[in-house]
N, C-alpha and C positions, 0 to 999 in steps of 0.2 A: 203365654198363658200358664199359670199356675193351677199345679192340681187340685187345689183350693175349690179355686173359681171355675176351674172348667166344672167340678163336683157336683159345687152347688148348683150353677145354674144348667147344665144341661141334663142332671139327672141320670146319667148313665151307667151308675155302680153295680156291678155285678150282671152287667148284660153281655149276653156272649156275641163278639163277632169274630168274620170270620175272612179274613184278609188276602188277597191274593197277589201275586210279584212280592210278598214280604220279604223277599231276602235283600234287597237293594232298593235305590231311587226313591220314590214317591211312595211306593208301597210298603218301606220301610219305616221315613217318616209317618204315615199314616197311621202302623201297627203302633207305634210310639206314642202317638197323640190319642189312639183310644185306649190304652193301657193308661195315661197320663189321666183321662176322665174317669176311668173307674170298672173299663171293661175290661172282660175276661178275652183275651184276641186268639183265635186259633191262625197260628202263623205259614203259611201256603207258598211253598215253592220247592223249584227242585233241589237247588242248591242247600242240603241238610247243614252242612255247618255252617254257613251264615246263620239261619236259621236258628241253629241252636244257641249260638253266641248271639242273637238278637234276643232269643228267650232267660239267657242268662243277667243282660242288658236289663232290662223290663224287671225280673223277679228284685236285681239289685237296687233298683228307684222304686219298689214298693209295689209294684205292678203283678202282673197276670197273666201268662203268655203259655200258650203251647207249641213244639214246632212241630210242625206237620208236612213231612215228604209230601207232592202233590207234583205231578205232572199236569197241569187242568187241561192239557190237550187230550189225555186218556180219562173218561168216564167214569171208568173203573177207582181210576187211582181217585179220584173227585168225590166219589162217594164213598171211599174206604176212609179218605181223611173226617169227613163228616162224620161218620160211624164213630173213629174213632173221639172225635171233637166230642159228639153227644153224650159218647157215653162216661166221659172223661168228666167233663163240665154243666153238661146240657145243649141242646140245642142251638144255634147260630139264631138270632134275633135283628143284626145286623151284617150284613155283606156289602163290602170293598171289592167290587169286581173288578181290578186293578192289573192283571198281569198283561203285558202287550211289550210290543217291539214295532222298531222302526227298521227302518231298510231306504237306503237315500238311490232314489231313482227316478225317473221321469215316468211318463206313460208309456211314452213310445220304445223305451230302452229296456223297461223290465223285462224278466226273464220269467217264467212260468214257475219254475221251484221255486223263487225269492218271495213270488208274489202270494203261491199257497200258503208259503210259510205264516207271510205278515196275517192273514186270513185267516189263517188256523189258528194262532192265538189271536188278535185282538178282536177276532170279532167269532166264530165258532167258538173256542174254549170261552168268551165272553156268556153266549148264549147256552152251553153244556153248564157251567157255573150257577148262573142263574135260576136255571128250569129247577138243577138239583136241589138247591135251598131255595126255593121258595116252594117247591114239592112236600120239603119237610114241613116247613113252615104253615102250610095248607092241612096237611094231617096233624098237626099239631093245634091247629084254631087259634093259632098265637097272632100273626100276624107277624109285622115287619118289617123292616126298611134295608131294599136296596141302593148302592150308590153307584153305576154303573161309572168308569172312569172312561169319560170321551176327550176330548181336543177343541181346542177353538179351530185346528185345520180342517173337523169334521164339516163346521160351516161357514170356513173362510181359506181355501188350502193356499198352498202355497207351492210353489214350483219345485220338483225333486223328490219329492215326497208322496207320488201319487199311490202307491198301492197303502200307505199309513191314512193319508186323508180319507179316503173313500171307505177303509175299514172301520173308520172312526165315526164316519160320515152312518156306516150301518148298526154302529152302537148307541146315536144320539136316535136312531128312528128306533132302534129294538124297544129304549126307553119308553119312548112313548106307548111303542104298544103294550107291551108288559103293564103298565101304569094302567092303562086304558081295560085292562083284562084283569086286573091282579088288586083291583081298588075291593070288591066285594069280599073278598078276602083281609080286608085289612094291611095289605101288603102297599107302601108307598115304594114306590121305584121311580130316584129321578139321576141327572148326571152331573157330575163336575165336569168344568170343558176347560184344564190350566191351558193357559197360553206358555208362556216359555222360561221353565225353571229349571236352570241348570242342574243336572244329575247326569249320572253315568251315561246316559242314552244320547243326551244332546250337548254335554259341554264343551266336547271339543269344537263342534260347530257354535258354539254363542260365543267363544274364545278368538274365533276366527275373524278375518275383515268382514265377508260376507255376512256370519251372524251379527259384529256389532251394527253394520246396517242398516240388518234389520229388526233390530231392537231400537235403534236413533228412528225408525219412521212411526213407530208405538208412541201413542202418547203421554206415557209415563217416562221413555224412554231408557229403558232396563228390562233385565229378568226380574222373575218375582224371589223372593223368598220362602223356602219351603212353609214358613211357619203361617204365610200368609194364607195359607190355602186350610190352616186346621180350623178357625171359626166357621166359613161353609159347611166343612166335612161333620164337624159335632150337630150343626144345625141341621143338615138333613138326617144322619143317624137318630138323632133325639126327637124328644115329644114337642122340641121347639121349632120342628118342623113341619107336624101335625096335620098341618092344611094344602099341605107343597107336594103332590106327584105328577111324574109326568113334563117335570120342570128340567130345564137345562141351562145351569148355572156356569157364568163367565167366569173365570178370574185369571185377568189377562192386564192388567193394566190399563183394558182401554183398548185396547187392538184391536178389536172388532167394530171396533165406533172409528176407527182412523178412516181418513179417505185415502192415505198417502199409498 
């Protein structure tokens, strides 16, 4: 998609959002593709010089980027980057609630610290995330659009993976209720659920026998492409999404309609 076309038609020049996992993966590409539309991206993670060298990225293609230190496991840290986002740029209008980790293990085999861990980020720092910008966004009387990032494993898991499913599985329900609570406000909150795109997180598993697998029983029979995933992502951030909260959006290939 050209910055052109993403301009014109999704409208999103000079809106701040406010990205999280941006230093790598999905959350990287995502910081990319709203910078690419026209947004101002506050870029969230802990790892500062990815970070910084992603804000350099961005500024050199024309773009708009801030880097922003952010543990979103600490509070504190969550609301100091906001702080500083706002009063840098303005306020956050759209949120990438993106940062999360997997952990390959079963049910019966996990271990109690692996398993806090995966919880503490992808689904608490999920929910600390949220509260906080759409907090603002409430005092603010702006409104706004969350895009909370879930999993097709939230509603169709998969073996090895049990403490990631289930966290996943609680960020596709937080959606909704947020949505359900947060609509009088003007705030739409809804999820992306990729199925399986190769990034740091998962490629040496899609690279594997196992993963090719089970990518051959999908019925596209492949991973996606990162880029496949920025026309959803602009439509829920945007006003061409307008009528959508509450919604939780596939892009899997297909995977979830497989019987196999």
């Amino acid at each position: 998609m050209t910055t052109a076309l993403a301009n014109g038609w999704f409208g999103l020049e000079g809106t701040v959002a406010f990205v999280t996992g941006a230093s790598s993966g999905l959350g990287r590409h995502f910081a990319m593709t709203l910078a690419s539309a026209g947004c101002i991206v506050g870029l969230a993670a802990r790892r500062e010089g990815y970070l910084t060298s992603l804000a350099t990225e961005i500024g050199a293609a024309g773009g708009q980027a801030i880097a922003l230190r952010t543990d979103v496991t600490d509070a504190a840290s969550v609301a100091a980057s906001l702080e500083t986002l706002t009063a840098e740029v303005g306020a956050p209008t759209v949120l990438v609630n993106n940062a999360g980790m997997a952990h390959g293990s079963s049910f019966i085999d996990a271990n109690d610290d692996d398993t806090r861990s995966v919880f503490a980020l992808n689904q608490m720092a999920a929910w600390t995330v949220a509260q906080t910008v759409c907090k603002g966004m409430i005092a603010a009387g702006q409104g706004g659009s969350v895009i909370n990032i879930a999993s097709i494993t939230g509603e169709r898991p998969i073996g090895g993976a049990a403490a990631y499913a289930v966290s996943k599985a609680a960020v596709i329900h937080m959606t909704k209720v947020m949505a359900l609570e947060l609509a009088r406000y003007d705030i739409r909150v809804n999820a992306l659920a990729p199925g399986y795109f190769a990034t740091d997180m998962n490629r040496d598993f899609l690279q594997s026998d196992a993963g090719q697998k089970l990518l051959k029983r999908s019925p596209m029979r492949r991973a996606g492409h990162c880029g496949e995933l920025d026309g959803p992502l602009l439509m829920l951030a945007s006003d061409r999404g307008s009528f959508m909260t509450g919604s939780v959006l596939p892009v899997d290939g297909g995977h979830l309609v497989s019987t196999l």
